[in-house]
C-alpha positions in Angstrom: 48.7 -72.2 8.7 45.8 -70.7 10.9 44.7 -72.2 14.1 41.9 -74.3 14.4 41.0 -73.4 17.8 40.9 -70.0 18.2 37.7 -68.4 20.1 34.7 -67.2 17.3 34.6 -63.5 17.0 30.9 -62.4 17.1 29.8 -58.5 16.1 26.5 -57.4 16.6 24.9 -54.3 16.5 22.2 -52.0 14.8 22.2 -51.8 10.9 24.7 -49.2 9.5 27.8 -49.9 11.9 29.9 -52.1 10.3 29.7 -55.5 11.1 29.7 -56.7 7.4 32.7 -54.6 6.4 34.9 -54.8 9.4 33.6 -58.8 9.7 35.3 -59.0 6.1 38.7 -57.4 6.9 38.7 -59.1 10.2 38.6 -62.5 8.9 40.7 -61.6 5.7 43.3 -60.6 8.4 43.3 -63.0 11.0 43.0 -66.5 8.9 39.4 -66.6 9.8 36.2 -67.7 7.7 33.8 -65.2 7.6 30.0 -65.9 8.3 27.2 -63.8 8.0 23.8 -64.8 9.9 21.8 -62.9 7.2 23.5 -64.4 4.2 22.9 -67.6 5.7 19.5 -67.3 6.0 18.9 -65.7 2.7 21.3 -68.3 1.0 18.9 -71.0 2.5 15.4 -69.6 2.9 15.1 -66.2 0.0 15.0 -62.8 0.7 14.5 -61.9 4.2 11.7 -58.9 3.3 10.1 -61.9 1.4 10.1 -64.3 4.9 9.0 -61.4 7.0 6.3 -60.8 4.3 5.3 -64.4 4.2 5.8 -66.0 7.4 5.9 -62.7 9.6 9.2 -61.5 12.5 8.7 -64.4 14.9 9.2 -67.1 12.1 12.4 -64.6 11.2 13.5 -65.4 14.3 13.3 -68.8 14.4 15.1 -69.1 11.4 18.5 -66.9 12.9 18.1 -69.3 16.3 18.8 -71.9 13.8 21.6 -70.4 12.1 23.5 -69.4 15.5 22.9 -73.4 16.4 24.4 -74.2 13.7 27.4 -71.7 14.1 28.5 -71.3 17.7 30.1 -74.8 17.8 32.7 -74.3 15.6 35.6 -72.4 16.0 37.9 -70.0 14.3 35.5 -67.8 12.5 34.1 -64.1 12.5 30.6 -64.1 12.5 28.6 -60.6 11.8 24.9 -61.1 12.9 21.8 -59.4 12.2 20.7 -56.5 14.6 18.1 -57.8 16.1 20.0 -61.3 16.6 21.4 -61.0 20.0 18.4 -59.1 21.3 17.8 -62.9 21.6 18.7 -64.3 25.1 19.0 -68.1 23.2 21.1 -66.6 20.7 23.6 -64.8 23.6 23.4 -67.8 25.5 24.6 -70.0 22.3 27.5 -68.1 21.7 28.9 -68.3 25.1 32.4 -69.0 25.1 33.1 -66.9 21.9 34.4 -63.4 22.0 31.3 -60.9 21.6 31.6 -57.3 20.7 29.1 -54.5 19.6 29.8 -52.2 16.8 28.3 -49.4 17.5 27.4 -45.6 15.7 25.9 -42.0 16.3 22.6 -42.0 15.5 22.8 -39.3 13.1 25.5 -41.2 11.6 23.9 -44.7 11.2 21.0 -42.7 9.5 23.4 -41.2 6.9 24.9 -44.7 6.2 21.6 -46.6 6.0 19.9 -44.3 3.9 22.9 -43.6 1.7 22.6 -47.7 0.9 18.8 -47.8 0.5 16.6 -49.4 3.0 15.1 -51.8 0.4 15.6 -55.5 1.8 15.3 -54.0 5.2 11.8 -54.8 6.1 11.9 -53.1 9.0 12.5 -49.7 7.5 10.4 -50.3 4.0 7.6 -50.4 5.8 7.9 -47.2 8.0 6.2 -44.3 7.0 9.2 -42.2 8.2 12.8 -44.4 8.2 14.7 -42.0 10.0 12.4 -42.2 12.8 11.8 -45.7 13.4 15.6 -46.3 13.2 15.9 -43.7 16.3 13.8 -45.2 17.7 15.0 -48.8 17.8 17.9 -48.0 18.3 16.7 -46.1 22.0 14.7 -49.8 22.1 18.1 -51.5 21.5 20.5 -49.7 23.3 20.3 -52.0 26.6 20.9 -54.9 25.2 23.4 -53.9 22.6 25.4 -52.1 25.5 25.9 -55.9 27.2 28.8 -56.8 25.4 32.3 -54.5 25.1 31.5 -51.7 22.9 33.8 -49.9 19.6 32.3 -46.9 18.1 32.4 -46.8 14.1 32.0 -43.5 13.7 34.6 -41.5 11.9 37.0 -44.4 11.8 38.3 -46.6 9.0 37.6 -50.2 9.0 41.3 -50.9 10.2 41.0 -48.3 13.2 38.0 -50.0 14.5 40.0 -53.5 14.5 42.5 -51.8 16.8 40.0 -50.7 18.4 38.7 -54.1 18.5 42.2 -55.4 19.5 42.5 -52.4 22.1 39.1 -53.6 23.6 40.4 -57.6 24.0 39.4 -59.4 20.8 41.9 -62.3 19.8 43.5 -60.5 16.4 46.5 -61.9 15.7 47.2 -61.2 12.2 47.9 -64.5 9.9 51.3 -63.5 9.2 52.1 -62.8 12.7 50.6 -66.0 13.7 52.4 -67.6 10.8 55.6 -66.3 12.2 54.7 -66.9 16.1 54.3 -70.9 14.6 57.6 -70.6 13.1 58.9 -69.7 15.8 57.9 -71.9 18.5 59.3 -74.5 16.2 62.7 -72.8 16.1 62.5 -73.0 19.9 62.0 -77.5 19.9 64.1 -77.5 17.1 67.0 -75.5 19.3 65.9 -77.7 22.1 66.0 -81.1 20.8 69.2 -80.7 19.4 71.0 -79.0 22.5 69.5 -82.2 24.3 71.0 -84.2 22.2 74.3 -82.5 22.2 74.0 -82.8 26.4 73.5 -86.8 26.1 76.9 -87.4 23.9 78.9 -84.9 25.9 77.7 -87.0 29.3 78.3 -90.7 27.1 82.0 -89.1 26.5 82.3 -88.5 29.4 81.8 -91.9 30.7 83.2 -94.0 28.4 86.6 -91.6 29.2 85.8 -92.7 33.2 85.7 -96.4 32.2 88.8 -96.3 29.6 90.4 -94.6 32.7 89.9 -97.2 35.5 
C-alpha cells in the first residue's frame, strides 16, 4: 500500500523538458497520483490558447494560483506545472514543504522537441513571428528563476535516467515495490518482537513459579 504522507514532488521548468513524461513514470513508479497544473486548468476552464485569447496572461495566472491552492496541501503526489508557474513567488511560496526540482534542457534541444510536437496550444509561441527565437529568449528571461530549485538536465537521457538523476539530486523515490517490501518488513520486525516478548514473560513466570514450588 503507498504512503499517505510522503512529501509532493513538484517539476517545473520551460516547455520541452520533460515534466509531463518523467511526471508520469515518476508517479507510475513511486505509488503517487499524478497532477498536471495545465490539465487542471484546461479540464476546468477550455483551452488555455482560448483563455489567453479571451481573458489575456494575467487572468492565466490567476487561474494556475488557484490550481497550486488547491494542490499543495495534499500529499503524496507528483505534480508537473506549467513553465511559467513558479516564475510566481505565491506559487513557490505555496508549495513550500514539498520537494521542488527543475527539469531542465539545451536550448537547441528544447527547440527540437517543441517544434517537433507543434507549438499549436502554446500561445506563447503561436503568436511569435519566429518560435525559435522567442523560446531563446524566455528561456535567457527564465533561467534565474528556474535555477532556484536543484536542477536535472534532460538532455540525452531516457525518462528513467533522469529519475536517477532525480533520486541522485534528493527526491523521495522509493519505488512502490520497494516501499511495499520496506512495509513488510517493518512488520516482520514487531511481529519478531512481540512474540520474543512474549516468549521472555513465560520464561520469567517459570521461573518463579519453580522459586515458590521450591521454598
Amino acid at each position: 500500500m503507498a504512503a499517505v504522507d510522503r512529501p509532493n514532488i513538484v517539476l517545473t521548468g520551460f516547455m520541452g523538458t520533460g515534466k509531463s513524461a518523467v511526471g508520469q513514470r515518476l508517479a507510475t513508479l513511486t505509488g503517487r497520483e499524478y497532477v498536471d497544473t495545465d490539465a487542471e486548468i484546461i479540464a476546468k476552464h477550455g483551452a488555455i490558447e482560448h483563455i489567453f485569447t479571451r481573458d489575456g496572461e494575467e487572468h492565466f495566472r490567476a487561474l494556475e494560483r488557484e490550481v497550486v491552492s488547491d494542490l499543495a496541501p495534499r500529499r503524496n503526489i507528483v505534480i508537473a506545472t506549467g513553465g511559467g508557474t513558479l516564475l510566481d513567488e505565491e506559487n513557490v511560496l505555496a508549495f513550500l514543504g514539498a520537494e521542488i526540482f527543475t527539469l531542465k534542457a539545451d536550448p537547441d534541444e528544447i527547440v527540437r522537441r517543441v517544434m517537433a510536437d507543434g507549438i499549436e496550444g502554446r500561445p506563447l509561441l503561436s503568436n511569435s513571428d519566429d518560435p525559435s527565437e522567442t523560446i531563446r529568449a524566455l528561456l535567457a528571461e527564465r533561467s534565474e528563476a528556474y535555477e532556484r530549485f536543484s536542477s536535472v538536465d534532460t538532455t540525452g537521457k531516457s525518462i528513467d535516467e533522469v529519475i536517477d538523476a532525480l533520486r541522485d539530486a534528493g527526491a523521495s523515490i522509493i519505488s512502490e515495490e520497494a516501499n511495499g517490501a520496506k512495509g513488510s518488513a517493518t512488520r516482520s520486525s514487531t511481529n519478531l518482537a512481540v512474540t520474543l516478548g512474549v516468549a521472555a514473560i513465560l520464561a520469567i513466570l517459570i521461573v518463579l513459579i519453580v522459586l515458590v514450588l521450591t521454598f
